[in-house]
Every structure is written in C-alpha cells, then in structure tokens.
Backbone atoms as SQL, in Angstrom:
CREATE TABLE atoms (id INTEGER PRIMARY KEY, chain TEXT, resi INTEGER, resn TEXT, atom TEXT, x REAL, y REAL, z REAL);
INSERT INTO atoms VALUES
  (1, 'A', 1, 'UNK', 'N', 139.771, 96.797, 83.649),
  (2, 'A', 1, 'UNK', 'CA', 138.514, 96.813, 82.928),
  (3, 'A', 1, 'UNK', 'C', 137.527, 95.925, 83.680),
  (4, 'A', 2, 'UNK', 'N', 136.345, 96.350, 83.627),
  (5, 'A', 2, 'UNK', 'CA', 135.728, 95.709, 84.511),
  (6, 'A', 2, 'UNK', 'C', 134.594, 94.906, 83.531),
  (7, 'A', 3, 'UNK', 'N', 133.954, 93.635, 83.739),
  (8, 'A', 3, 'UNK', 'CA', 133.472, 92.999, 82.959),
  (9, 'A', 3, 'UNK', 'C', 132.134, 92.725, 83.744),
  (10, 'A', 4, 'UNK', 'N', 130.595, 93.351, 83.119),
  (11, 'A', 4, 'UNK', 'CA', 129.701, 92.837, 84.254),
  (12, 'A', 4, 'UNK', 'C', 128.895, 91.337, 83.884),
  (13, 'A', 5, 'UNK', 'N', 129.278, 90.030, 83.434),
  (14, 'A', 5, 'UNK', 'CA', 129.155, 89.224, 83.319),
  (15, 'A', 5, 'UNK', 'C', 129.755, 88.360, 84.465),
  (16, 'A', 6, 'UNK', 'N', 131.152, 88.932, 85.088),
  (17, 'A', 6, 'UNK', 'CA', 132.059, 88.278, 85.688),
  (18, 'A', 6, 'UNK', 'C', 131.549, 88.500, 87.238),
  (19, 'A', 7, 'UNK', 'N', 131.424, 87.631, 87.998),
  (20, 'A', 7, 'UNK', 'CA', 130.870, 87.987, 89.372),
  (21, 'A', 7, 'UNK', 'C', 132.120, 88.629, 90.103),
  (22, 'A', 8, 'UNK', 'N', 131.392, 89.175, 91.044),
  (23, 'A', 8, 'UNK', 'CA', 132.597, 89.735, 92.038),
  (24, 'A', 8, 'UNK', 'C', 133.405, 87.777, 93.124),
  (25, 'A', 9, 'UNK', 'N', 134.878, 88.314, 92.608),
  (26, 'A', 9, 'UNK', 'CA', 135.806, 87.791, 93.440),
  (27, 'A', 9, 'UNK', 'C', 135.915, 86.482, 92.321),
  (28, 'A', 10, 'UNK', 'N', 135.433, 86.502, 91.098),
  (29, 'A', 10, 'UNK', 'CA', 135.835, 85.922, 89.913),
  (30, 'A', 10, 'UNK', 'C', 136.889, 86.382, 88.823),
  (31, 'A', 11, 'UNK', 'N', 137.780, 85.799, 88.189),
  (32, 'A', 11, 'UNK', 'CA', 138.790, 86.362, 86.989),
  (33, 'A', 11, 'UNK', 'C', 138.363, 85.777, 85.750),
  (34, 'A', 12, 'UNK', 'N', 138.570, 86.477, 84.995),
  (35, 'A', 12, 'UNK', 'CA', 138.833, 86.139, 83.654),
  (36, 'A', 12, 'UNK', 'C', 140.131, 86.180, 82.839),
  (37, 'A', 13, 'UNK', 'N', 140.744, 85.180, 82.461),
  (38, 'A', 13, 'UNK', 'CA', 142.277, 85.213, 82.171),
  (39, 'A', 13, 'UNK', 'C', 141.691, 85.228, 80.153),
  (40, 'A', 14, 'UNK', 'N', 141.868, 86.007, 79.423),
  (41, 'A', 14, 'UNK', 'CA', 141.898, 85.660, 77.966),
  (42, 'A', 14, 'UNK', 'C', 143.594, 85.934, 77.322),
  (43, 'A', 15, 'UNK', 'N', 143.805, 84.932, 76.605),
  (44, 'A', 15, 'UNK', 'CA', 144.889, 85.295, 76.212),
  (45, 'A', 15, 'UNK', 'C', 144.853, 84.500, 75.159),
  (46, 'A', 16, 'UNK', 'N', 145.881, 84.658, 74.323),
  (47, 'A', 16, 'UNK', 'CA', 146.092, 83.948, 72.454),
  (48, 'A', 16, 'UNK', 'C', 147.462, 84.546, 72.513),
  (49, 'A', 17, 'UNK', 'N', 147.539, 84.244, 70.720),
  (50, 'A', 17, 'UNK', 'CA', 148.872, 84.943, 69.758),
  (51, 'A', 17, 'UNK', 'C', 148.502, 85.233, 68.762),
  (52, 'A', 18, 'UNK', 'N', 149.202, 86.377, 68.729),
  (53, 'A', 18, 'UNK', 'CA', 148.775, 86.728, 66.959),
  (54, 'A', 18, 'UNK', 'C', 150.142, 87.277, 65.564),
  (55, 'A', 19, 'UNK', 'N', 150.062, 86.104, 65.167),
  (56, 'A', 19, 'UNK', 'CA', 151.239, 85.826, 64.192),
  (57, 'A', 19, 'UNK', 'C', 150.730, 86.953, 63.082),
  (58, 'A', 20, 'UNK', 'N', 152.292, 87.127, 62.763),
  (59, 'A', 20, 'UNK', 'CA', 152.158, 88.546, 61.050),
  (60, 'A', 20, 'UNK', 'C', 153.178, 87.962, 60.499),
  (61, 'A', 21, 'UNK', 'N', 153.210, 88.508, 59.306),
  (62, 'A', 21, 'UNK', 'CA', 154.493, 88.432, 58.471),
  (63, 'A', 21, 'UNK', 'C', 153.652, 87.793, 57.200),
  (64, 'A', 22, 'UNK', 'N', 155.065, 87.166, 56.032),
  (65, 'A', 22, 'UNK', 'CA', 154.844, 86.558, 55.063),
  (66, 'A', 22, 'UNK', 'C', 154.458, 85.491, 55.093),
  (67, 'A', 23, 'UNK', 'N', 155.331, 84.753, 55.987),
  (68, 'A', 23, 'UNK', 'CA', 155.084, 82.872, 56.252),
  (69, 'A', 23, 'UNK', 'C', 154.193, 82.593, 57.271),
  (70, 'A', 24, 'UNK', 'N', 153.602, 83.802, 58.129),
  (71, 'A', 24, 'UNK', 'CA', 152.517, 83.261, 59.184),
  (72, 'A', 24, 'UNK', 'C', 151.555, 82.142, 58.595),
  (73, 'A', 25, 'UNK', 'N', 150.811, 82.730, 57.493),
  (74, 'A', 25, 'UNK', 'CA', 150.043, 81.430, 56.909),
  (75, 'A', 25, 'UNK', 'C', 150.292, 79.922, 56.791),
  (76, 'A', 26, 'UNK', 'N', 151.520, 80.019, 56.256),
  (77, 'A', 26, 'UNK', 'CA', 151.478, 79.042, 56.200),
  (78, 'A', 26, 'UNK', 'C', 152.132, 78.271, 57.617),
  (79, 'A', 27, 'UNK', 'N', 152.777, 78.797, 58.077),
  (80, 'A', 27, 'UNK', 'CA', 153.628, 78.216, 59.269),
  (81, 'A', 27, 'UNK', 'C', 151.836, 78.065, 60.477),
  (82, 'A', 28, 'UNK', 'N', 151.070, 78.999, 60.531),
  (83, 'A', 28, 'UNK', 'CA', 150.087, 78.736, 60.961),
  (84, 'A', 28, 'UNK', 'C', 149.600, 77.467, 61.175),
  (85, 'A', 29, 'UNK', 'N', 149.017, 77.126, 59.262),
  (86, 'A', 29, 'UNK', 'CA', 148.327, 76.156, 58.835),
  (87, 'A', 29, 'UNK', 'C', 148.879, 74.667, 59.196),
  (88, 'A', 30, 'UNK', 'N', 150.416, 74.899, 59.780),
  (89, 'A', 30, 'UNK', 'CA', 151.234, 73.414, 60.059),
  (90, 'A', 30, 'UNK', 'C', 151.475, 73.597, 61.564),
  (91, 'A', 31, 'UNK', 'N', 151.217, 74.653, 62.390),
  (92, 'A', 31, 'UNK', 'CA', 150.594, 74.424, 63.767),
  (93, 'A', 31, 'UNK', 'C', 149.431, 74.733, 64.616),
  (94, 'A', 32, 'UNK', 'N', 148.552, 75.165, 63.608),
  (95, 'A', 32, 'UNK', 'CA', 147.624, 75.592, 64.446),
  (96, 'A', 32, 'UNK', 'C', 146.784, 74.559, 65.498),
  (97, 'A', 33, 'UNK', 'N', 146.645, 73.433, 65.254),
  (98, 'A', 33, 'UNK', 'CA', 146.222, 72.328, 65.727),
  (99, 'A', 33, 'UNK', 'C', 147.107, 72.082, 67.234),
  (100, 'A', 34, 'UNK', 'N', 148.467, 72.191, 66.977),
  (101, 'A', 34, 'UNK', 'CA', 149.424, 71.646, 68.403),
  (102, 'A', 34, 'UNK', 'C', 149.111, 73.442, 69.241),
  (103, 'A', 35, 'UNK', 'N', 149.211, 74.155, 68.825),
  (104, 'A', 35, 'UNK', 'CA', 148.885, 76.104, 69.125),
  (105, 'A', 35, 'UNK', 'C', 147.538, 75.655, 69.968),
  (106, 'A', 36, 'UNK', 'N', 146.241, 74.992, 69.591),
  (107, 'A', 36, 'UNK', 'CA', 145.231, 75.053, 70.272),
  (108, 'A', 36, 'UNK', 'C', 145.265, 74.217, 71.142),
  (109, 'A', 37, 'UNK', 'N', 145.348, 73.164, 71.141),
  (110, 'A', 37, 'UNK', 'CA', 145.873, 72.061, 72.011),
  (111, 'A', 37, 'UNK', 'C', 146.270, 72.775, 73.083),
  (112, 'A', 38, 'UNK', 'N', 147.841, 73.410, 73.194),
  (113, 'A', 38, 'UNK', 'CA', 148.358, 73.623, 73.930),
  (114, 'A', 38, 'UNK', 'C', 148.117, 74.696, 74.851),
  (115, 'A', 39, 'UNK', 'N', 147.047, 75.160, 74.197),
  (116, 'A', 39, 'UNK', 'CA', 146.448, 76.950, 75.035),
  (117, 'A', 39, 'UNK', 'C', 145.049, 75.920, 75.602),
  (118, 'A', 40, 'UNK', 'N', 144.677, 75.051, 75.332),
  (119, 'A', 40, 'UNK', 'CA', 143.790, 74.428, 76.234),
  (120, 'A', 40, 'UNK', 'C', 143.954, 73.525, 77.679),
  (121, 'A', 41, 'UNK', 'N', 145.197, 72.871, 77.412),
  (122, 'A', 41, 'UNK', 'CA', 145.671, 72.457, 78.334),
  (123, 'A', 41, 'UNK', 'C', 146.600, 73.421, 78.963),
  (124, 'A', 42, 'UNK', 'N', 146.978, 74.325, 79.099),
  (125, 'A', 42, 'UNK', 'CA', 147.535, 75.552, 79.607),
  (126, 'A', 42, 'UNK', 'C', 146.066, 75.291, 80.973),
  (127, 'A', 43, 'UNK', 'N', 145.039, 75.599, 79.847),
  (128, 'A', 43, 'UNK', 'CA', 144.141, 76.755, 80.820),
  (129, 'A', 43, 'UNK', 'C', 143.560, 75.242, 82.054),
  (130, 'A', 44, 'UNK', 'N', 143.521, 74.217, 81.485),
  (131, 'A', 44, 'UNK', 'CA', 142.943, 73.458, 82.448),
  (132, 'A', 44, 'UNK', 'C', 143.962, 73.197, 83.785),
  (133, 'A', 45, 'UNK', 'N', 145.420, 73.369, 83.181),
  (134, 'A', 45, 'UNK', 'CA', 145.872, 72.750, 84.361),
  (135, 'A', 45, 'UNK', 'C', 145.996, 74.288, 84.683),
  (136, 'A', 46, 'UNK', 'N', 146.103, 75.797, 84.645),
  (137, 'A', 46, 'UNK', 'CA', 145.896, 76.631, 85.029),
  (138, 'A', 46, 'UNK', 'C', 144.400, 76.559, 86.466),
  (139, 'A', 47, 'UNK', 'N', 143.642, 76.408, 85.339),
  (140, 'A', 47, 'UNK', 'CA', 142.391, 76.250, 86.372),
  (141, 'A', 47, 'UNK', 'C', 142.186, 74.851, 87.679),
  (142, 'A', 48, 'UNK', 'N', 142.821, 74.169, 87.459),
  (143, 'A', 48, 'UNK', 'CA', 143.277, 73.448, 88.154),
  (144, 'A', 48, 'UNK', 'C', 144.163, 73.690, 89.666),
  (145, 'A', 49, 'UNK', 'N', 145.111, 74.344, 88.881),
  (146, 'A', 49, 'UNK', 'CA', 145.633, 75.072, 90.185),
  (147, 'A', 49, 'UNK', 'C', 145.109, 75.885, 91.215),
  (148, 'A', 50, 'UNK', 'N', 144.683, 76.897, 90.391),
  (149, 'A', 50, 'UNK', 'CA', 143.714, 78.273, 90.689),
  (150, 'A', 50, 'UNK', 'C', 142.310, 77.032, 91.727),
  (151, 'A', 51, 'UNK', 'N', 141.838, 76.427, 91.516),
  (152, 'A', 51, 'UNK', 'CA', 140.757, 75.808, 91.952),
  (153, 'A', 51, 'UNK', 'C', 141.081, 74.891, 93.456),
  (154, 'A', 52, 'UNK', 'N', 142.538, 74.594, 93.064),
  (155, 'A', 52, 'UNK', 'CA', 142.941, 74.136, 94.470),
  (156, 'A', 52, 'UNK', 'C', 143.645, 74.652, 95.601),
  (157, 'A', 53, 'UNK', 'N', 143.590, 76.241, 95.181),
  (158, 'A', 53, 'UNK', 'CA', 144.527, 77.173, 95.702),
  (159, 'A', 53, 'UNK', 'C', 145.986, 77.022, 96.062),
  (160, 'A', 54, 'UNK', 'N', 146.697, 76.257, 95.107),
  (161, 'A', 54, 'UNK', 'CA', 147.976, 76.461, 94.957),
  (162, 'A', 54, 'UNK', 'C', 148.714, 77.825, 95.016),
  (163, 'A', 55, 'UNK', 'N', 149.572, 78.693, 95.688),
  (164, 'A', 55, 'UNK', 'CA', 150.117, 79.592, 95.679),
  (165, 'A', 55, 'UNK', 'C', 151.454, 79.188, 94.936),
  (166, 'A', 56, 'UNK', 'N', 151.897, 80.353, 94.228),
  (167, 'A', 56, 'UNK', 'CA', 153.184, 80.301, 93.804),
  (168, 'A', 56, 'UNK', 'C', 154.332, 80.250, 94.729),
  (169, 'A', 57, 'UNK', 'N', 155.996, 79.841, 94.838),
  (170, 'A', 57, 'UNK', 'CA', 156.614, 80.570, 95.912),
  (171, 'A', 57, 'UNK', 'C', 157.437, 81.269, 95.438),
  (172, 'A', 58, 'UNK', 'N', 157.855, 82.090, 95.888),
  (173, 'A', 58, 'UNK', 'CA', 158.520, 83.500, 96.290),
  (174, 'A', 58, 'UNK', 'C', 160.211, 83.207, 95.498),
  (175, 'A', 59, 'UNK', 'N', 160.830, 83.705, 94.691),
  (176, 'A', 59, 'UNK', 'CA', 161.871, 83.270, 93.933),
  (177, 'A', 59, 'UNK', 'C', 162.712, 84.594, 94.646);
C-alpha cells in the first residue's frame, strides 16, 4: 500500500493489539498502561536501530 504522505525511501511501521473476549475489559483496564509503555519503547529503540543502520545477522 502505498502512502502519499510518506516520502520516497521512508517506512512506516504501524502496529498494536487488539484484545476480544469476555475478560478483555477488564484484563485491559489492569494493563493498558504497561501495553503502551511498552509499544513505545519498542518503537524508539526500533527507531534507534533503523537510524543507525544496524543490520540484523543471518540465523
């Protein structure tokens, strides 16, 4: 999909979770706070990497 906001030789990574069921609510409501946290610091040290051109290696 192509996004024309995004310049050429730029990415856009979006990603989340999306909880169902009976107890999502509430199990939500007792992590959603550590859930955001942790998808933020994901993306910084993500972008972090990405910014210093770290390559993965080869498994």
């Amino acid at each position: 999909m192509w996004y024309p906001f995004i310049k050429c030789g730029q990415t856009e990574l979006i990603h989340g979770e999306q909880f169902s069921g009976l107890l999502s609510g509430p199990i939500m409501r007792m992590i959603h706070a550590e859930t955001v946290q942790g998808f933020e610091l994901m993306n910084r040290a993500l972008r972090a990497r990405v910014e210093a051109g770290v390559v993965a290696k080869k498994r």
